[in-house]
Every structure is written in structure tokens, then in C-alpha cells.
VMD Tcl script that builds the backbone (N, CA, C; Angstrom):
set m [mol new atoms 210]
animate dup $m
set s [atomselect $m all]
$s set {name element resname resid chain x y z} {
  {N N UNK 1 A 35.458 -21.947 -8.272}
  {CA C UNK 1 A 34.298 -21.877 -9.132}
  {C C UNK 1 A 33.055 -22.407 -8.417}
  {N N UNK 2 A 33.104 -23.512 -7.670}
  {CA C UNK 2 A 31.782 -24.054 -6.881}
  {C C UNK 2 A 31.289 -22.945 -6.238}
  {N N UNK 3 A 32.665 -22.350 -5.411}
  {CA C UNK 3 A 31.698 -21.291 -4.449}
  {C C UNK 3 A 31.027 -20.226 -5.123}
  {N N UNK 4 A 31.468 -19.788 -6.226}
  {CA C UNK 4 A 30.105 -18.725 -7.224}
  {C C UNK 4 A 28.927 -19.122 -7.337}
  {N N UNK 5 A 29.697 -20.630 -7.906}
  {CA C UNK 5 A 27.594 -20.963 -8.125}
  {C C UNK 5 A 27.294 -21.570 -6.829}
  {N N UNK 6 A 27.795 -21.656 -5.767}
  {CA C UNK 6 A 26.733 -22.030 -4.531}
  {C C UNK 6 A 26.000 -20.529 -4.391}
  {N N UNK 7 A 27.034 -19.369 -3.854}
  {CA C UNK 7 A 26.531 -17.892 -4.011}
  {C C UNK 7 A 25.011 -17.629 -4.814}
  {N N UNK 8 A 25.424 -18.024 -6.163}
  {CA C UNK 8 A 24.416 -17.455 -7.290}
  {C C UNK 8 A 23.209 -18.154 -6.854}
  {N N UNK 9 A 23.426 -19.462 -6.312}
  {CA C UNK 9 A 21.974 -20.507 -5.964}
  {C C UNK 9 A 21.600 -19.966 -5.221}
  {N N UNK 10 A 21.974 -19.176 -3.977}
  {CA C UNK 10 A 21.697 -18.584 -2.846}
  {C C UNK 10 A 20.769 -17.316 -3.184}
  {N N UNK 11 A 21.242 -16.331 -3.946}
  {CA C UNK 11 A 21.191 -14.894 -3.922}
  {C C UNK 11 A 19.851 -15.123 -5.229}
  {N N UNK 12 A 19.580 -16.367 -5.672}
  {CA C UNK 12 A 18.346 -16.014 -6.469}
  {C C UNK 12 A 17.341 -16.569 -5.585}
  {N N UNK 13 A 17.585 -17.721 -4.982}
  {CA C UNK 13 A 16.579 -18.357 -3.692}
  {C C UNK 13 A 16.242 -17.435 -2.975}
  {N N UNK 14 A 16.974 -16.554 -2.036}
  {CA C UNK 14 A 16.785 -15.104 -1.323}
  {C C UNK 14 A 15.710 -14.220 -2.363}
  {N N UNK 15 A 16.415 -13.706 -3.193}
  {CA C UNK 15 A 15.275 -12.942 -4.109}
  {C C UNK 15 A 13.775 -13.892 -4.325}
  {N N UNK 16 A 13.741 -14.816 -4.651}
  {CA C UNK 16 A 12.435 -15.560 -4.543}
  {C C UNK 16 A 11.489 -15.223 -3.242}
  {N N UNK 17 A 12.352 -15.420 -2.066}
  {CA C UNK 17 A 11.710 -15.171 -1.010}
  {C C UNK 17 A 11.039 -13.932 -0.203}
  {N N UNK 18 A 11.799 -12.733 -1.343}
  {CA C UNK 18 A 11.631 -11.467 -0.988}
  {C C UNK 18 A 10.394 -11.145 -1.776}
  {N N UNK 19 A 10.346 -11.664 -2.660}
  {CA C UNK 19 A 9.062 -11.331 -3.740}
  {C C UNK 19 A 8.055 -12.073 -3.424}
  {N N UNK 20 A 8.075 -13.473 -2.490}
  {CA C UNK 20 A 6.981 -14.250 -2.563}
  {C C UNK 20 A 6.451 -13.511 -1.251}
  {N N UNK 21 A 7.603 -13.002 0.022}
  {CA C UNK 21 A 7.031 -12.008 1.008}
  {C C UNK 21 A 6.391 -11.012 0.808}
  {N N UNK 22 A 6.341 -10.086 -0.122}
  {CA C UNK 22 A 6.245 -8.978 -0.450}
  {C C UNK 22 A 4.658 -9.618 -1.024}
  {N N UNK 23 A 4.249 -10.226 -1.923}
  {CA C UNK 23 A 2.998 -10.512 -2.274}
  {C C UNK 23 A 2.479 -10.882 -1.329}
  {N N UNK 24 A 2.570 -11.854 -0.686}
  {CA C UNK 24 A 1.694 -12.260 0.681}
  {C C UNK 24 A 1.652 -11.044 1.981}
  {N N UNK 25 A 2.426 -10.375 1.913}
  {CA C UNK 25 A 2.387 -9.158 2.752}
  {C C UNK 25 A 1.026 -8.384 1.902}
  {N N UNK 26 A 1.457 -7.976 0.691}
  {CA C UNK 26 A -0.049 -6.762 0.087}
  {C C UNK 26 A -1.325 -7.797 0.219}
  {N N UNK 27 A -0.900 -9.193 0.153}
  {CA C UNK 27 A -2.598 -9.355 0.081}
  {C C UNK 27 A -3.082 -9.625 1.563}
  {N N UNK 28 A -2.294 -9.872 2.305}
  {CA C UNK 28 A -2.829 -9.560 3.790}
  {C C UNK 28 A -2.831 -8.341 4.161}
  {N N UNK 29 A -2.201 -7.184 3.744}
  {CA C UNK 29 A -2.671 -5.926 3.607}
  {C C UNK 29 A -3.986 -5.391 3.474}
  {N N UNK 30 A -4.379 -6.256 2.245}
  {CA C UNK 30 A -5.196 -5.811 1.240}
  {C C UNK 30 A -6.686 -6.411 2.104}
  {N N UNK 31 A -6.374 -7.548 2.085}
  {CA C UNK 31 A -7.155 -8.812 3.185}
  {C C UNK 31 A -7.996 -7.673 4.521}
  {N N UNK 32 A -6.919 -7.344 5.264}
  {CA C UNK 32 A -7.266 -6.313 6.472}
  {C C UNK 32 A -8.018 -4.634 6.717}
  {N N UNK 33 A -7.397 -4.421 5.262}
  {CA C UNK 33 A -8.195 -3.427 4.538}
  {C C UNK 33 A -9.643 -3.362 4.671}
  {N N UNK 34 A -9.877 -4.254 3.442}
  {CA C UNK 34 A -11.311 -4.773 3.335}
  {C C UNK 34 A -12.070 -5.235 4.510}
  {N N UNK 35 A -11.521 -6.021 5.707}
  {CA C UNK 35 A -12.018 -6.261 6.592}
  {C C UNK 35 A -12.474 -4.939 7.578}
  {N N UNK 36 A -11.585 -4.279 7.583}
  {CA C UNK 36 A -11.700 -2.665 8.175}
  {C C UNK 36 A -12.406 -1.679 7.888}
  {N N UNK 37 A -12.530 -1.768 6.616}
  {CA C UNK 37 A -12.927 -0.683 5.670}
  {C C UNK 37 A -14.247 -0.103 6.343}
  {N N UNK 38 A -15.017 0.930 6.520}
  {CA C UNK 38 A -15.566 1.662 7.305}
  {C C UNK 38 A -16.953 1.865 6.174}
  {N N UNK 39 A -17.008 1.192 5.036}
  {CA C UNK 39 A -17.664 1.345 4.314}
  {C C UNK 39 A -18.239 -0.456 3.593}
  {N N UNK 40 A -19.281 -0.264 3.258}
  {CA C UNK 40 A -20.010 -1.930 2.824}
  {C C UNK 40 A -19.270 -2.021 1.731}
  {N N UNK 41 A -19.224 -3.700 1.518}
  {CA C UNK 41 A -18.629 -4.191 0.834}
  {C C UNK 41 A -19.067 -4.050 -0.764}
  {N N UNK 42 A -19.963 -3.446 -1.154}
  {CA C UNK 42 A -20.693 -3.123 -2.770}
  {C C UNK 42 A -20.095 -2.194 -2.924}
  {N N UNK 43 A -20.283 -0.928 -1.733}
  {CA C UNK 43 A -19.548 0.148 -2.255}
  {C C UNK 43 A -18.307 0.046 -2.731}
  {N N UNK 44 A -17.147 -0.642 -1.839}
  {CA C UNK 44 A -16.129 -0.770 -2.088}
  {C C UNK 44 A -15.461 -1.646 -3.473}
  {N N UNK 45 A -16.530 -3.015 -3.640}
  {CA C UNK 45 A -16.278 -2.835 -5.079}
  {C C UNK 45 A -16.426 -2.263 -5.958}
  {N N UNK 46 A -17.330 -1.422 -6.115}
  {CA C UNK 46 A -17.798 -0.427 -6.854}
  {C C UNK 46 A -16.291 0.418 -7.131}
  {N N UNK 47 A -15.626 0.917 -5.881}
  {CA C UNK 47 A -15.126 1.729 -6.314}
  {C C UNK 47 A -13.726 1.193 -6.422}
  {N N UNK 48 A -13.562 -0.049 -6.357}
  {CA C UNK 48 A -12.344 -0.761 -6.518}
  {C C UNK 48 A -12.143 -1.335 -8.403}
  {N N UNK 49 A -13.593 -1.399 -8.779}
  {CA C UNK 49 A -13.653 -1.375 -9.846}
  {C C UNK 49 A -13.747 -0.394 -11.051}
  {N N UNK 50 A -13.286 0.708 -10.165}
  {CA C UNK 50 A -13.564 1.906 -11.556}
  {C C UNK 50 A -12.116 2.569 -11.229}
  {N N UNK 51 A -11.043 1.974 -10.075}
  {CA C UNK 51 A -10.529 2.826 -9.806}
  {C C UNK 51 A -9.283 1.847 -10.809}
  {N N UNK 52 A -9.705 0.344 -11.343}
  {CA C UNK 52 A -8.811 -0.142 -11.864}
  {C C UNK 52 A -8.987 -0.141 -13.324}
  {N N UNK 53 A -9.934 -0.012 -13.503}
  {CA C UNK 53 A -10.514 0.395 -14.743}
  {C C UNK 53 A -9.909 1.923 -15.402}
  {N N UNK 54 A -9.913 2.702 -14.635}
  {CA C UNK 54 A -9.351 3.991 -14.754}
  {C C UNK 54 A -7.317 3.767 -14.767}
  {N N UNK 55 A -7.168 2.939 -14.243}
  {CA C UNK 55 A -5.922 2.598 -13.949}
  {C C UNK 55 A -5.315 1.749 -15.538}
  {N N UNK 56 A -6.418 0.808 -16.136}
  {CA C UNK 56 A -5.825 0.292 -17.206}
  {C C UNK 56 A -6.102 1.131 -18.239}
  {N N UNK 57 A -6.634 2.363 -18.177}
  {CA C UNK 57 A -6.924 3.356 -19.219}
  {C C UNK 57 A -5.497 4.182 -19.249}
  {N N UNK 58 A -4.822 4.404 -18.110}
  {CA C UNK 58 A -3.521 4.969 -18.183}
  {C C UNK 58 A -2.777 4.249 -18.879}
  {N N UNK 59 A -2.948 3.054 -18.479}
  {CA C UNK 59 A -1.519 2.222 -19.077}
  {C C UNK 59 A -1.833 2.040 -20.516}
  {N N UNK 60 A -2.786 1.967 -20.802}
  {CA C UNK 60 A -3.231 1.471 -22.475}
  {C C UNK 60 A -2.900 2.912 -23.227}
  {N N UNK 61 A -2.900 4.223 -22.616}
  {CA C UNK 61 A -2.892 5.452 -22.881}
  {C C UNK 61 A -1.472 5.374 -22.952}
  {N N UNK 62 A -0.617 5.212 -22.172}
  {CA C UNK 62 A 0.924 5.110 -22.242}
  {C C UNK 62 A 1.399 4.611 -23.265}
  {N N UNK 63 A 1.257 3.236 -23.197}
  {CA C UNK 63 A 1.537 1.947 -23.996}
  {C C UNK 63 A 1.411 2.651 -25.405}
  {N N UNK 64 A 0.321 3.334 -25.722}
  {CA C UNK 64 A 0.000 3.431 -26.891}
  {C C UNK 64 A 1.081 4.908 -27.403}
  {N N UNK 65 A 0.638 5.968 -26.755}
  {CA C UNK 65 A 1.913 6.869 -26.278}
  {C C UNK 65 A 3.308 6.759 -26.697}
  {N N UNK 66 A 3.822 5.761 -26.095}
  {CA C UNK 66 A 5.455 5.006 -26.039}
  {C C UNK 66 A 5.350 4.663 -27.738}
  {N N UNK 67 A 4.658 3.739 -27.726}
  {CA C UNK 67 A 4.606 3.175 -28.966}
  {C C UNK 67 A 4.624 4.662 -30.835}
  {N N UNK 68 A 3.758 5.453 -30.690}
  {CA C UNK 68 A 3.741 6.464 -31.378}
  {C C UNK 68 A 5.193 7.224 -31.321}
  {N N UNK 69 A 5.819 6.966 -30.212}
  {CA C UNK 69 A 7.030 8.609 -30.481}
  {C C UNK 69 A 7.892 7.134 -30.896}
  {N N UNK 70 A 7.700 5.966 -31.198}
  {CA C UNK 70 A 8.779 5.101 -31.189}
  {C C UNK 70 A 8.949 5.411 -33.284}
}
mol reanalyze $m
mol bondsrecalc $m
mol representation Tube
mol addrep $m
């Protein structure tokens, strides 16, 4: 029985580490992006802001969607 839950302590610590990689990977992604980007930084908020804006219009469109055929 110990050795399951040493396992289980293990295999959720691992998953922690995969997800905390995975975020620090997109925002240094994201980080290098912006630094690169071939275009000024107004523009790019500009269009970083309509493109998420447009993005929570889907999901609120879904959400609402899901919710009606329920």
C-alpha cells in the first residue's frame, strides 16, 4: 500500500510540473513574440485586443448555446 501512494505523490508532482512548464514556455513564447513582432507595439495591442474580445464573444455565444439545447 505505501508504494501506491508514494506512486500517486509522484505522478501528481510530475503533472504539476508539466503544467507549470507548459505556462512558462507560452509566456516566453508570447514574451519573444512581442519582442519580434515586425509591427509597433499600439498596433499590436490594438489587435491583441479585439482579437480577444472577439474570442470571448465565441465563448459567451457557446456557453449560452450549450445552455439553450440543455
Amino acid at each position: 500500500m505505501k508504494r501506491y501512494l508514494n506512486w500517486n505523490r509522484k505522478s501528481n508532482n510530475s503533472t504539476g510540473k508539466v503544467i507549470l512548464g507548459a505556462v512558462a514556455g507560452m509566456a516566453v513564447g508570447l514574451t519573444a513574440g512581442l519582442l519580434t513582432a515586425p509591427r509597433p507595439g499600439k498596433e499590436i495591442r490594438n489587435i491583441l485586443s479585439l482579437r480577444t474580445h472577439e474570442a470571448l464573444e465565441k465563448v459567451g455565444q457557446t456557453i449560452k448555446e450549450s445552455k439553450h439545447q440543455e
